[in-house]
N, C-alpha and C positions, 0 to 999 in steps of 0.2 A: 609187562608191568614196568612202568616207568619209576625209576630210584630219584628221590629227589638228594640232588649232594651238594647244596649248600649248607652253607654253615650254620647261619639262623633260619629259624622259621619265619614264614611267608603268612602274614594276613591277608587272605583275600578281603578287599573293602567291601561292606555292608552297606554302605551309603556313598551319596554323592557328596564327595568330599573334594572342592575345587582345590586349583595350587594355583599361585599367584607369585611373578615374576616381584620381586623387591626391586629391581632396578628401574623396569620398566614402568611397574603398578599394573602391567597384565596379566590375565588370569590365561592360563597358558594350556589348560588341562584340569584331568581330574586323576585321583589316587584310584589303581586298579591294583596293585598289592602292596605291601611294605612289610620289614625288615627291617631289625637293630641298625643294620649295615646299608641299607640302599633302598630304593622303590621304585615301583613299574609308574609310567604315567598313560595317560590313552591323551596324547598331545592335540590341540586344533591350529597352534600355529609351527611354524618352520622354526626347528630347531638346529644346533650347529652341533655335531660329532665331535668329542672329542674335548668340549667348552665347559667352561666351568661356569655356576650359574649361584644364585644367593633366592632360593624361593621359601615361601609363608603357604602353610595349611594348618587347618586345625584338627582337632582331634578331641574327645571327650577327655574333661579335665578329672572326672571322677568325683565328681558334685552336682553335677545333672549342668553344667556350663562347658567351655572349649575352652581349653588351649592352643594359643599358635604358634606356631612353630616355626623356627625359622634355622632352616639349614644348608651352608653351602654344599653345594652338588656338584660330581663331575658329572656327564653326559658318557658313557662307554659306550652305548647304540644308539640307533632310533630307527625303524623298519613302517613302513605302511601298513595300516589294516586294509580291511574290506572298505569300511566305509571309507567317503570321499573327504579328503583336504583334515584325515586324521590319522596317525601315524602311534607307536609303541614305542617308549621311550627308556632305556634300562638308566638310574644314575645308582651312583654309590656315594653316601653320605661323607663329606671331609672335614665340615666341621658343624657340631650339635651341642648347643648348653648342655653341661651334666644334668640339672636339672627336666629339661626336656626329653634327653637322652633314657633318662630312667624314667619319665610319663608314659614315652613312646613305649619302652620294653614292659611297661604295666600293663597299658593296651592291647596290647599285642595277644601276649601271654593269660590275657584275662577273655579275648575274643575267640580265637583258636580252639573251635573242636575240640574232645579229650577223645583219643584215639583208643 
């Protein structure tokens, strides 16, 4: 049995939810879990270990529209998958509007299985 010991709960994403580089304007990846605190990416371009990054996704605003989101990220990993020229990307959120902050932890906690 695996113990999960982070802090917050983990949404696995329901849909295809891109993320989108702010600096760049490229779409860098797609959300494969997320966190109060951080999110998995499934990456298609080379990322930098270790870099800090300013990226936009959206998320259901809770009126049948989205919210984007826009949160600086560090980069703590990035590992290869199976498939080719895409890679797992671990960040931890540094900084997130209050207001987004608590959209995201509505989502989250309103998506999440009741165990």
């Amino acid at each position: 049995m695996i113990t999960n010991t982070r802090r917050a709960p983990r949404l696995q994403v329901p849909d295809l939810v891109q993320v989108r580089d702010q600096m760049t304007g490229t779409q860098i990846g797609r959300l494969g879990n997320i966190s109060e605190s951080g999110m998995l990416l499934i990456t298609s371009v080379p990322m930098q270990e270790d870099a800090l990054y300013q990226l936009q996704f959206p998320i259901p605003d809770g009126r049948g529209g989205h919210l984007q989101i826009d949160a600086g990220v560090h980069l703590l990993w990035c590992e290869p998958t199976h498939a080719p020229e895409q890679s797992w990307a671990g960040f931890r959120f540094l900084t997130l509007d209050k207001a987004h902050r608590e959209r995201l932890a509505q989502w989250i906690e309103g998506s999440i299985p009741a165990t």
